[in-house]
GUGURO-888287 format. One record per residue: x, y, z of N, C-alpha, C, CB in turn. Coordinates in steps of 0.2 Angstrom, whole numbers, plus 5000, padded with zeros to 4 digits. Each point is the difference from the previous one (the first is absolute). Glycine has a CB too. Layout:
# residues N
XYZXYZXYZXYZ;...
# end
This chain:
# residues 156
486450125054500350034994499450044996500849904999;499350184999499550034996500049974992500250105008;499449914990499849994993500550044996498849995002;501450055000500550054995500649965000499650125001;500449855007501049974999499849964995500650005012;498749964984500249944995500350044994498949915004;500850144995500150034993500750015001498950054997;501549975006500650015003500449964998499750055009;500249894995500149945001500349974991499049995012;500450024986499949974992500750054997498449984998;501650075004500450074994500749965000499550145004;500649825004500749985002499949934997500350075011;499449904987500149934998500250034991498949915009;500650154988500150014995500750004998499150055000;501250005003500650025002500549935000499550115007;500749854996500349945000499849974993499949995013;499850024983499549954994500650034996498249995000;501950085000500450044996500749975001499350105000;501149915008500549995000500349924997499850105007;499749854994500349944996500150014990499449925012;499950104989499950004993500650034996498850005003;501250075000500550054995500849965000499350155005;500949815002500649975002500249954992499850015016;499649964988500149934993499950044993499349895008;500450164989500150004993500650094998498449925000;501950085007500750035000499850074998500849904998;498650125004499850074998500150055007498949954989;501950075011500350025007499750075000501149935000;498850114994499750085002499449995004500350064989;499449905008499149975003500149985009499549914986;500950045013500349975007500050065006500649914993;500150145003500250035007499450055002501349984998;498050014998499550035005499749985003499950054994;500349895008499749965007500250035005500149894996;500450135005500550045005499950045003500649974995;499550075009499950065002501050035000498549985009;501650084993500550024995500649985005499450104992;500349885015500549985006500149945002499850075003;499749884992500249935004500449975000499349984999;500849965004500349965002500049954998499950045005;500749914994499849924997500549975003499550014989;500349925014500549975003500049935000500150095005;500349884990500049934996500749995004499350014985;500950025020500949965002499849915002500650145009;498749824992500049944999500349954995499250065005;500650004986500449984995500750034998499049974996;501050105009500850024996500250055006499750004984;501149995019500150035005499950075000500749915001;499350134994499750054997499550024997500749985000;499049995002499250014998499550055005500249874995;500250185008499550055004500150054996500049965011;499350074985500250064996499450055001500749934992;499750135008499650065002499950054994500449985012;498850034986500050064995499649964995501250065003;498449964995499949974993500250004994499350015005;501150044993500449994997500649944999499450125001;500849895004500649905004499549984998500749985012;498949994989499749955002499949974993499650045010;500149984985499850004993500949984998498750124998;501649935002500749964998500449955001499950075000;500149925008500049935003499549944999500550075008;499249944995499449934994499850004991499350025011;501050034985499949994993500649975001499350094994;501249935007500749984998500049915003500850155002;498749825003500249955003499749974996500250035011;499149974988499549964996500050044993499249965011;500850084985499950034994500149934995500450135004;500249834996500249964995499749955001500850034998;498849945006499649935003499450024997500549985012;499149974988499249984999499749995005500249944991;499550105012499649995008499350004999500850065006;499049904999499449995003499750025008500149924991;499950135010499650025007499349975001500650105000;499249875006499350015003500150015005499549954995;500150085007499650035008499449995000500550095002;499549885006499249965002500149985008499949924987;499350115014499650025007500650055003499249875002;500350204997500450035001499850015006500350044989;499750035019499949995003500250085003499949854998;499550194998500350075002499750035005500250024990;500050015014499750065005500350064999499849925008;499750134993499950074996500050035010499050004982;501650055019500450005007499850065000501049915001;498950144995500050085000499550044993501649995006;498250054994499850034993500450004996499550065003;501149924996500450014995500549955002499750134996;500049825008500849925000499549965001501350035007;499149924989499849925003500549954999498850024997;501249935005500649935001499549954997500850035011;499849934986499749934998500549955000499250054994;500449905006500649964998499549924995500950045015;499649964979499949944993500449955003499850084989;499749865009500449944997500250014993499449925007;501350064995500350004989500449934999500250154997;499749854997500449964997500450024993499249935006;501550074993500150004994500549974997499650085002;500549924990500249964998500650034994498849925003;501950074995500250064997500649964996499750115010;500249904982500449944998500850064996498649884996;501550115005500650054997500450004993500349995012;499349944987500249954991500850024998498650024993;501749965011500950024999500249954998500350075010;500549914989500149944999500750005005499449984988;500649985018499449965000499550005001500549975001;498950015001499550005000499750035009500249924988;499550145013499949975007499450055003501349965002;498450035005499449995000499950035008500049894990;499650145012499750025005499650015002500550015000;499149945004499249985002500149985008499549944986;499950145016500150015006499250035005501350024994;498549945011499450015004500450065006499149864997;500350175005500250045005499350055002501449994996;498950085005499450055001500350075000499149925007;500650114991500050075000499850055007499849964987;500750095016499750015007500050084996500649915011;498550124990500250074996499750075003500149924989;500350145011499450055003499950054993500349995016;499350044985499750034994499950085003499349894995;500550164999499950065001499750014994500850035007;498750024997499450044993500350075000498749955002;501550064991500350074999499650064999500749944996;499650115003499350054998499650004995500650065005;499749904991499649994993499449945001501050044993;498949925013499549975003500349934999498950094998;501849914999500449914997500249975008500850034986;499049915013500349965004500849994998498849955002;501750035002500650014997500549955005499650134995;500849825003500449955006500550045001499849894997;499950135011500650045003500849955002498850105005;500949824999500749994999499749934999500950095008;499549854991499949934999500649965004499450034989;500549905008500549985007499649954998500550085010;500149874984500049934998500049955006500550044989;499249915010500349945007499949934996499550075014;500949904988499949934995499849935005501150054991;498449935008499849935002500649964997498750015000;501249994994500549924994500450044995499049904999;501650084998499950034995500649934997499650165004;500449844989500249944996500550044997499049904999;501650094998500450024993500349964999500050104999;499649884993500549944997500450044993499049885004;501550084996500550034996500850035001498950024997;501150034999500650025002500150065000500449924998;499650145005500050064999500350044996499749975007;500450084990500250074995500450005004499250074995;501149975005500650065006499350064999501949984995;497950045000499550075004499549975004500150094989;499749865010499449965006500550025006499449884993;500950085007500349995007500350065004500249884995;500150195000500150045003499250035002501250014994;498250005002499650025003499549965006500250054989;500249905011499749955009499449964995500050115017;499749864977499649974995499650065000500049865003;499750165002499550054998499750065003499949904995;499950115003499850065007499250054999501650034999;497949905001499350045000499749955006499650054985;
# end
């Protein structure tokens, strides 16, 4: 590995620091600049429907799934390789936790990992070109909304 791929490396961890962060405090304009303007997302694990293309979908499909919830993302030991001047893949352990405070009451806390590849744009951004949820565990207690359940619980 060169010294430059660490810095690289880092830009992409940065990048991930954003996409939880902006998720959980629902700041979607911020968010959908994680993205590049083609990606991909594919949560069909939580929702048969969950393969979305575009960043623009994507921001709509996940605000509309999680927006009313109280979430907590983490990502941990990430595990990036930088494949091209301008790509690299990775893959995160995550965990998340996503309370929806409906009545009734209900609840989705879930381990897994994140499968991801990336792109540097011409503005020098790292950017998730696609993702691709996978679930070790996942618990929901409660009882679900009708918009939960149309959106499959969730979709980040």
């Amino acid at each position: 590995m060169k010294a430059s791929d660490l810095v690289e490396i880092e830009s992409i961890k940065q990048l991930k620091a954003r996409y939880f962060r902006c998720m959980d405090e629902k700041r979607w304009k911020d968010w959908a600049q994680v993205f590049a303007e083609d990606a991909t997302l594919d949560t069909r694990e939580d929702a048969s429907e969950g393969l979305v293309t575009g960043r623009d979908a994507i921001v709509a499909f996940v605000s509309a799934a999680v927006g009313a919830a109280i979430t907590v993302h983490h990502g941990h030991m990430p595990e990036i390789e930088i494949t091209g001047a301008r790509s690299a893949r990775g893959v995160w352990s995550m965990e998340d936790y996503l309370d929806f405070e409906s009545d009734p009451p209900f609840t989705i806390h879930g381990r897994g990992h994140y499968r991801e590849e990336y792109e540097k744009g011409d503005d020098g951004a790292w950017r998730i070109k696609s993702l691709k949820l996978t679930r070790l565990w996942v618990k929901h207690e409660g009882t679900p909304v009708q918009s939960v359940v149309e959106s499959g619980g969730h979709g980040s």
